[in-house]
C-alpha positions as CSV (number, residue, x, y, z in Angstrom):
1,X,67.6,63.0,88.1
2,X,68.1,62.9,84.5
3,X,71.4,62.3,82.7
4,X,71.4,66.5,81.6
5,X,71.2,67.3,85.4
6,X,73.4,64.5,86.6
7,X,76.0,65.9,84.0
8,X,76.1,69.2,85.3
9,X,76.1,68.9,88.7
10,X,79.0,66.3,88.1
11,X,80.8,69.3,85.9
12,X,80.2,71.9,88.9
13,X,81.7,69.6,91.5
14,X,84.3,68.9,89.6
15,X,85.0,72.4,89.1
16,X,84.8,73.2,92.9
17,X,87.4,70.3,93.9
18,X,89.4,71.8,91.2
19,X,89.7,74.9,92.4
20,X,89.3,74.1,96.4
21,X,91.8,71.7,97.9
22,X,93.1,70.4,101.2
23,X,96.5,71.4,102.4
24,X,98.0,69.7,105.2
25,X,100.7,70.6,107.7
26,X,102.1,68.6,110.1
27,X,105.3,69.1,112.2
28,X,106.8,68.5,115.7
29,X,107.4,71.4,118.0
30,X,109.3,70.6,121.4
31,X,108.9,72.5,124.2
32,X,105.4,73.6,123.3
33,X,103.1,70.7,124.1
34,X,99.5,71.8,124.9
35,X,100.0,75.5,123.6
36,X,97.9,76.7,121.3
37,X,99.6,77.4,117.5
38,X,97.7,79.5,114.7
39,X,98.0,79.1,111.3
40,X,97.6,82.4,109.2
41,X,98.1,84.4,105.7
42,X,98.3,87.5,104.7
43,X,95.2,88.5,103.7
44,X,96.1,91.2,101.3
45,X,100.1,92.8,100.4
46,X,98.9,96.4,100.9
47,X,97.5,96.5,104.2
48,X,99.5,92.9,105.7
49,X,96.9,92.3,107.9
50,X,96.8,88.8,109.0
51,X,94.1,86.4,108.3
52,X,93.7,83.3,110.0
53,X,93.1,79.9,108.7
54,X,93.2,77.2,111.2
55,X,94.3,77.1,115.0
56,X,95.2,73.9,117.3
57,X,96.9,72.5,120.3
58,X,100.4,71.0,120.0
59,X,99.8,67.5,121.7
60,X,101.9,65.8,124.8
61,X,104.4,64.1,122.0
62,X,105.1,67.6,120.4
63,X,103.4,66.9,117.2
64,X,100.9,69.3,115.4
65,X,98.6,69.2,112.4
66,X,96.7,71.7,110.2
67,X,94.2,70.9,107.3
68,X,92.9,73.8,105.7
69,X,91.3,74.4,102.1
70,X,93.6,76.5,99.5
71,X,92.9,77.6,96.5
72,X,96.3,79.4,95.7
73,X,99.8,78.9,96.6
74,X,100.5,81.6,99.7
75,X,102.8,82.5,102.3
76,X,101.2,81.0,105.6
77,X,102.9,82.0,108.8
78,X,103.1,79.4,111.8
79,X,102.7,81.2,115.1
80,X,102.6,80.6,118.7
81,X,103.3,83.3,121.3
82,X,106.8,85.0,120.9
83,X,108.0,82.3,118.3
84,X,107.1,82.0,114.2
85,X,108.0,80.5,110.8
86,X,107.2,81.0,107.5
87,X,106.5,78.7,104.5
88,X,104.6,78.7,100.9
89,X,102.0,76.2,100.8
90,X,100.3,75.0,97.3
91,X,96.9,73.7,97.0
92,X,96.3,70.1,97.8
93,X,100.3,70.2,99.5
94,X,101.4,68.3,102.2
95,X,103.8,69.5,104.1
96,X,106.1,67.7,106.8
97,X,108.2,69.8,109.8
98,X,110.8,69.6,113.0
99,X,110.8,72.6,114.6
100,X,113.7,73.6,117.1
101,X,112.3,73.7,120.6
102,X,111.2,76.7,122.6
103,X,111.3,77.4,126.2
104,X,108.0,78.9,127.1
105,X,108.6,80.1,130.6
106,X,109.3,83.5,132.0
107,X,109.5,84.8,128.4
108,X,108.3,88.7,127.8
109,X,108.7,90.1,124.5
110,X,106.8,92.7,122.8
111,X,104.7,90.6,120.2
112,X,105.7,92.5,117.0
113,X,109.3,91.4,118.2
114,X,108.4,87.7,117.8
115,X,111.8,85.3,117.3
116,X,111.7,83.4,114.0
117,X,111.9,79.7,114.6
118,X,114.2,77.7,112.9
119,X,112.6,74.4,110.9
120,X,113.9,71.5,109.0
121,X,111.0,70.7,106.0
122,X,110.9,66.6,105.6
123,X,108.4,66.8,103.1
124,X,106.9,69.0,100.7
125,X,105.3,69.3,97.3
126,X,106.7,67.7,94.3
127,X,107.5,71.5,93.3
128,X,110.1,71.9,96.0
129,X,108.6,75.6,96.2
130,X,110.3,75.9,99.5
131,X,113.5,74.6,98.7
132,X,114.1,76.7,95.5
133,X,113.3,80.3,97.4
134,X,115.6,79.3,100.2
135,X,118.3,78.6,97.8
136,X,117.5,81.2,95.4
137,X,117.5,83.6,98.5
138,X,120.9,82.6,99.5
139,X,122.5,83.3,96.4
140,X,120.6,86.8,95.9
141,X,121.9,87.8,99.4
142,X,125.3,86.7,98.3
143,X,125.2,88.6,95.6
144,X,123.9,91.4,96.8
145,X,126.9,91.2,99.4
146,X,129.3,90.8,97.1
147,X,128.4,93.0,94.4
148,X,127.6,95.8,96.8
149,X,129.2,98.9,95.5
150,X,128.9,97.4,91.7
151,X,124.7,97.4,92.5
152,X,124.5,100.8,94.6
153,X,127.7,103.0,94.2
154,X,128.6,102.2,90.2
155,X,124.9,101.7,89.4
156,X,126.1,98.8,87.3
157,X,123.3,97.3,85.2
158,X,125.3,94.2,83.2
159,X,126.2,93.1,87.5
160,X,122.3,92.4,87.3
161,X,122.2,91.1,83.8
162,X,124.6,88.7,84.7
163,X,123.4,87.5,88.3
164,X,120.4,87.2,86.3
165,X,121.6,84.6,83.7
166,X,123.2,83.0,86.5
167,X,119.6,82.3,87.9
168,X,118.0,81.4,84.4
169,X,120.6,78.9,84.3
170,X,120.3,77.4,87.5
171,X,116.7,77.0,87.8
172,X,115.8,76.1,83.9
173,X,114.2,72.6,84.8
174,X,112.0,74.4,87.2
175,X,108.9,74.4,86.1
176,X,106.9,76.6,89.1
177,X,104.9,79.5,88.0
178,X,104.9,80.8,91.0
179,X,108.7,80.5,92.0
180,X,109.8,82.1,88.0
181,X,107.5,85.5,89.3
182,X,109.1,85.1,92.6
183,X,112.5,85.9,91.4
184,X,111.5,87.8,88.5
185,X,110.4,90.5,90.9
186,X,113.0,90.0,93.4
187,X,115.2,91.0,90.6
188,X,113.1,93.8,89.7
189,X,113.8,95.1,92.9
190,X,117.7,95.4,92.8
191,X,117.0,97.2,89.5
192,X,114.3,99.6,91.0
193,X,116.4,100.5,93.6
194,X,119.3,101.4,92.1
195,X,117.6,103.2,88.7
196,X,115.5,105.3,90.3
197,X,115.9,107.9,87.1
198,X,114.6,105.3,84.9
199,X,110.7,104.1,86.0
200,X,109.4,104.8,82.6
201,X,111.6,102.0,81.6
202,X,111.1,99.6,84.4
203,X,107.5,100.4,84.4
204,X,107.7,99.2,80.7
205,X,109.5,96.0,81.6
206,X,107.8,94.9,85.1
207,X,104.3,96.6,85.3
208,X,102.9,97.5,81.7
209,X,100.7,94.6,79.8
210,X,101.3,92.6,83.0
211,X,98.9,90.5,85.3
212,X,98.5,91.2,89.1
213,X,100.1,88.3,90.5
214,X,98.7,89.3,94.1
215,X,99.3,86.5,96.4
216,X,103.1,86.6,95.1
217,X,105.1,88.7,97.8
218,X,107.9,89.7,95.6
219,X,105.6,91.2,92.8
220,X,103.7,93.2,95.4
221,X,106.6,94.5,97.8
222,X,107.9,95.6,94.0
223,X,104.7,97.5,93.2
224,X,104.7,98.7,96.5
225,X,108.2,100.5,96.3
226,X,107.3,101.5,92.6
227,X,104.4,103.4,93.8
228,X,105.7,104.7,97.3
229,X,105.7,108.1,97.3
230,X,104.7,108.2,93.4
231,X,102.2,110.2,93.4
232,X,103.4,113.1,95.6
233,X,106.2,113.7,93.2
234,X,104.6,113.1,89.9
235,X,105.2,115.3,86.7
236,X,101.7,114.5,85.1
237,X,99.5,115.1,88.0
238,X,99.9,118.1,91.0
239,X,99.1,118.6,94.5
240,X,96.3,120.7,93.5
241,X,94.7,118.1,91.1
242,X,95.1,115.8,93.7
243,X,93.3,117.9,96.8
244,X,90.8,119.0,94.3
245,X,89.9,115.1,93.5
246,X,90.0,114.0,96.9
247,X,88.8,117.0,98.8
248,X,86.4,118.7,96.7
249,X,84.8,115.6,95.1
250,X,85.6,112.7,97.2
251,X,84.6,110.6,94.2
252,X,86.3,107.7,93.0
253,X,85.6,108.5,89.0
254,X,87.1,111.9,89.7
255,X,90.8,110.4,91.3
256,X,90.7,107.8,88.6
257,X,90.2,110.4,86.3
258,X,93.0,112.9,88.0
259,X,95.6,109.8,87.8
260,X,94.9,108.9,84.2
261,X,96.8,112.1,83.3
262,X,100.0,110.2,84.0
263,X,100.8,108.5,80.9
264,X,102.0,105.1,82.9
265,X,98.5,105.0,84.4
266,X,96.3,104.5,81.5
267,X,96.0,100.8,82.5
268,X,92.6,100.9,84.7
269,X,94.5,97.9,87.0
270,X,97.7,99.9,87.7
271,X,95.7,102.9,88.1
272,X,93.6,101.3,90.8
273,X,96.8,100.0,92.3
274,X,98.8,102.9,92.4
275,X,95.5,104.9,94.4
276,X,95.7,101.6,97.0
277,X,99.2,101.9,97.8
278,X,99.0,105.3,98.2
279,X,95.5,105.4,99.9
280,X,97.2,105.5,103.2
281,X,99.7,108.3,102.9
282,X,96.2,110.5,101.6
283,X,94.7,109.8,104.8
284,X,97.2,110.6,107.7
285,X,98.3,113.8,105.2
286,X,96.8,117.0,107.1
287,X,96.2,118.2,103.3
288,X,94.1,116.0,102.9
289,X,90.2,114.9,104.1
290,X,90.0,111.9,106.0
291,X,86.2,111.3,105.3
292,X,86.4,111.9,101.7
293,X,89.5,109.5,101.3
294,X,87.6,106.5,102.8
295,X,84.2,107.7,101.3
296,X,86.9,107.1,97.6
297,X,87.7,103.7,99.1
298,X,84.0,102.3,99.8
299,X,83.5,103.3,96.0
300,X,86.4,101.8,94.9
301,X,85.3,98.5,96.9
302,X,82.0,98.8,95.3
303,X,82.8,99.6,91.6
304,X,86.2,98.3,90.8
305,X,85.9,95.6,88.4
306,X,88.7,93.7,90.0
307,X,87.9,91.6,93.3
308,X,91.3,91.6,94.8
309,X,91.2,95.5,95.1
310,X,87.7,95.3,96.2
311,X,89.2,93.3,99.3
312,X,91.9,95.8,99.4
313,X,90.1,98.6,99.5
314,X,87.5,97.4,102.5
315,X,90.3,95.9,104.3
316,X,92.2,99.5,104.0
317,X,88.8,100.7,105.3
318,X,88.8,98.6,108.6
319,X,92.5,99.2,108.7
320,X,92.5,102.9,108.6
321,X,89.3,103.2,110.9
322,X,89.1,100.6,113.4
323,X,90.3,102.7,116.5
324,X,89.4,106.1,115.1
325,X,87.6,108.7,117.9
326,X,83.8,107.2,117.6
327,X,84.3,103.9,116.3
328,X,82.9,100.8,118.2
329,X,85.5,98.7,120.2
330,X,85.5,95.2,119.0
331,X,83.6,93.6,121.1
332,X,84.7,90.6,123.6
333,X,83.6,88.7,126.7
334,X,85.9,87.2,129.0
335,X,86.4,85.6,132.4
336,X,87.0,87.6,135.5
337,X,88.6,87.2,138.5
338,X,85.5,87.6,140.3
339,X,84.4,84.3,138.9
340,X,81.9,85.5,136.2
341,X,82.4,86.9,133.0
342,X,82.1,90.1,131.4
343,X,81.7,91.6,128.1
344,X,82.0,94.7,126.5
345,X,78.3,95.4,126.7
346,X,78.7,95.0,130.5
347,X,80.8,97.8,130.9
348,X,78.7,100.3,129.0
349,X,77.1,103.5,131.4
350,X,80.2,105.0,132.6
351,X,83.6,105.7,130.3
352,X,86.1,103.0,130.3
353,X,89.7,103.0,130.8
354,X,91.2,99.0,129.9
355,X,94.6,98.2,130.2
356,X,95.8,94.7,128.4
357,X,98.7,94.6,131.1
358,X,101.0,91.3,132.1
359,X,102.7,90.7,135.6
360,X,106.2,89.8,133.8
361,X,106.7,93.1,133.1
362,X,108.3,95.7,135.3
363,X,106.5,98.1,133.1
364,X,103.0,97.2,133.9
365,X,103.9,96.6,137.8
366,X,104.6,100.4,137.8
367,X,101.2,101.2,136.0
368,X,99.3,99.2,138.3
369,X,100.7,101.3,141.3
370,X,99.4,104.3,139.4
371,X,96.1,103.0,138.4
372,X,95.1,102.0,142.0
373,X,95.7,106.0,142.4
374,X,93.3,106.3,139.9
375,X,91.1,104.4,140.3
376,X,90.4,105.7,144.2
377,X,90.5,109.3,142.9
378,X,88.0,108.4,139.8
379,X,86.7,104.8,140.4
380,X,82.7,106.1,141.2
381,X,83.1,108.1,137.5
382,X,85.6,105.7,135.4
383,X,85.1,102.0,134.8
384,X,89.1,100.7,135.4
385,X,89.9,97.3,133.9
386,X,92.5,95.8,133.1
387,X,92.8,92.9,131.0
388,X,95.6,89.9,131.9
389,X,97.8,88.8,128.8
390,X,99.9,86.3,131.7
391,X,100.4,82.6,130.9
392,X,98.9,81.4,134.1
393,X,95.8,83.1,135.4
394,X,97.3,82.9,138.8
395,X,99.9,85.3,138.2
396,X,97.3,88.0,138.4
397,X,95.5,86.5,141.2
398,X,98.3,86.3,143.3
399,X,99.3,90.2,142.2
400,X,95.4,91.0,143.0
401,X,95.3,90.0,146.3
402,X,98.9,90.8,147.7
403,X,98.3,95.0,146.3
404,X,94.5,94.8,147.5
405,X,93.6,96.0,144.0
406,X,89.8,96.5,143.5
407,X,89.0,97.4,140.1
408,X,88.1,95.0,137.8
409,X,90.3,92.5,136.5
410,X,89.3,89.7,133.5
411,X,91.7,87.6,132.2
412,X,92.7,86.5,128.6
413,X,96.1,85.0,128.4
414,X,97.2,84.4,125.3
415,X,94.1,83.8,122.7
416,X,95.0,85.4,119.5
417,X,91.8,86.6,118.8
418,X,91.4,89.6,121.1
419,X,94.9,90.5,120.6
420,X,94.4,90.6,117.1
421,X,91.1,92.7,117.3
422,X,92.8,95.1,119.6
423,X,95.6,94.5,117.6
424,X,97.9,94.4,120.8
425,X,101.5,94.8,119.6
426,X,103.2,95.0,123.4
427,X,102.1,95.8,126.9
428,X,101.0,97.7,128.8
429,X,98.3,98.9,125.9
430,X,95.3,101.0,126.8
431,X,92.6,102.4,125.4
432,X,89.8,104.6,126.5
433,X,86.0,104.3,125.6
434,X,82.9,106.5,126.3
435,X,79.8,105.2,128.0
436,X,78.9,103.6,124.8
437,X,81.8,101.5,124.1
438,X,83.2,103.7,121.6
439,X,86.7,104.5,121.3
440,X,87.5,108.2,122.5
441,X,91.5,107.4,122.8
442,X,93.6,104.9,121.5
443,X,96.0,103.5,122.1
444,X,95.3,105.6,125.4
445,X,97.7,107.4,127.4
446,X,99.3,105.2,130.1
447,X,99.1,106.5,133.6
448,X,102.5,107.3,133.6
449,X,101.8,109.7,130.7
450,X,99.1,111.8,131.7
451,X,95.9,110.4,131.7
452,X,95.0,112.1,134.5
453,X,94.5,115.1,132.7
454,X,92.8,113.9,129.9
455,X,90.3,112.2,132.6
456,X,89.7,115.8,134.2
457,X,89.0,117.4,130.9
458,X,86.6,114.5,129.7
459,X,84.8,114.7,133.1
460,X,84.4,118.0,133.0
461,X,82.9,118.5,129.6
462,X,80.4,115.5,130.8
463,X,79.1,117.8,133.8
464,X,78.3,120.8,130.8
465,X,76.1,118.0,129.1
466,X,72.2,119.3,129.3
């Protein structure tokens, strides 16, 4: 290799290691030895969905560890079952924890009603990222407290001014780009909310000739109440302009176009931002098409010059569409209690009813009842399944055998993964799927609800199939 080569390929390693870097995490969590923990992030501030990085097991001593590669300081979420906490790592950090223990047994909580856990951080980053938002966030709930009616009866400005020098002051040897745009925008908040009259002029202070700082929570949950709503009740640009860009073009140069008559929109960036935000709202509106609102999307993920809103936009895509009438179940293949395993696939040939059910809760008990009913009155027509979310898989067995129950039971416990796809936020959960394992109801009527019916009226339209 000759000394040009060699010098380059040292330059583009040295590049990669600059931009990649290992973060570590390691902590102590009693009470949960041999459960498995995840590690996530949000993978984008206008849909939240989660993205994971890294799972494990918490060993016999209590003690954990994650490594992951990071190439941006983000907000990384520690979870395992009913239990979470939150902290910002930075690349190359290293990160030291002792968690307060959790009892594990005979817990039943919905999972989007998951406890935060409280944590002690030993060590972090020379930045003290962690440290300065906690404190910072005490004082700005203080504040907010204290200066209540000053902030959101009086609409006193110079209350903010001042709280704000107060902040300058008290952080003016930290150095942290990230934590200065953290409470820039926390600030911007306080002011948004209580001057709603005057967006031209927080616009001008907070959005205009700014960058996107995207993986920064506080500039995002800013931009997102900035744009809620903004473009339903916007001087520049009417409901028909809108329809007529969305429903009788469905072209992504034609909306851009439509919101560039707002004068605050002539930035291409906030433009682009405003339409994500406010991509969701378009879609569930009965004014509007569905098709042609994600057929805007997949051309904005295509053509926008800006890759974070190209991940925006296709994760708005899956986000919107997942468990739409026609679309594919996510796919999965688990154990049963039958002693072999079963996928999706397997299933296929006769419509599916699956139920993602746990024994701990009095809820499901009663569904089962009813879906033994079911299933005798429409088992040689309807596949019945129901998948186990319990601890132990022997909870189910046991529950099996004692009701006789002969449908067909697979069992997942607690692995994130299908919960996530399914995106399981309590139980019982069910869904419905045709013979080809795509989605014809979800989340499905329980038994309790009415299924029945529907089952009558999908079986009957079958038999009128040539």
């Amino acid at each position: 290799m000759n000394k040009t080569v060699f010098s380059f390929y040292f330059f583009f390693f040295g590049i990669l290691i600059a931009i990649s870097q290992e973060t570590v995490i390691e902590g102590n969590l009693p009470g949960a030895e041999g459960s498995a923990i995840r590690l996530s992030t949000i993978s984008d501030y206008v849909t939240m969905e989660d993205s994971l990085l890294v799972k494990t097991t918490v060993r016999d001593n209590g003690s954990f560890k994650f490594q992951f590669q990071s190439t941006e300081t983000i907000l990384c979420t520690i979870d395992l079952d009913y239990y979470y906490l939150s902290l910002f790592t930075e690349p190359g950090g290293y990160y030291v924890l002792t968690c307060d223990s959790v009892n594990l047994e005979g817990q039943f909580r919905p999972f989007y009603k998951k406890e935060e856990l409280g944590y002690n951080l030993v060590k972090e980053t020379e930045s003290g990222l962690n440290f300065n938002i906690r404190d910072f966030s005490r004082s700005y709930n203080e504040f907010v407290k204290d200066e209540f009616d000053e902030i959101y009866k009086k609409r006193n400005r110079s209350a903010i001014a001042a709280f704000q020098t107060q902040v300058d002051k008290n952080y003016a040897n930290v150095q942290n780009d990230f934590f200065k745009v953290y409470i820039e925008y926390r600030i911007a908040e306080l002011e948004l909310t209580m001057s709603a009259s005057r967006k031209l002029q927080v616009f001008q202070k907070y959005l205009k000739d700014k960058p996107g700082y995207y993986n920064n929570p506080e500039y995002m949950e800013f931009c997102r109440e900035f744009f809620n709503g903004y473009l339903e009740n916007n001087k520049w640009i009417s409901n028909i302009d809108l329809k007529t860009a969305i429903n009788y073009s469905g072209n992504y140069h034609a909306i851009i176009d439509t919101l560039g008559k707002d004068t605050l929109l002539v930035n291409e960036r906030i433009r682009e931002l405003a339409l994500l935000f406010n991509a969701r709202g378009f879609y569930y509106d009965a004014g509007y098409y569905k098709d042609n609102v994600i057929k805007i999307l997949q051309q904005l993920k295509e053509k926008s010059s800006f890759d974070e809103h190209k991940k925006m936009a296709g994760n708005l895509i899956h986000n919107l569409t997942r468990f739409e009438p026609g679309s594919k179940a996510p796919g999965f293949k688990l154990a049963s209690l039958d002693g072999d395993s079963v996928s999706l696939f397997d299933l296929e040939g006769k419509p599916v009813y699956i139920g993602f059910m746990t024994t701990s809760s009095i809820a499901c008990l009663a569904e089962f009842r009813l879906m033994d009913s079911l299933n005798l009155t429409y088992g040689n027509k309807i596949r019945f399944v129901t998948v186990s979310l319990d601890n132990e898989q022997k909870a189910i067995e046991d529950l099996k055998e004692a009701k006789k129950y002969n449908w067909k039971f697979l069992y997942n416990g607690l692995d994130y993964k299908l919960i996530s796809d399914f995106d399981i936020k309590t139980f019982p959960q069910f869904i419905l799927l045709d013979e080809n394992g795509a989605i014809l109801q979800y989340p499905a009527y329980r038994p309790s609800e009415g299924i029945e019916n529907y089952f009558i009226q999908l079986l009957k339209n079958k038999s009128r199939e040539p």
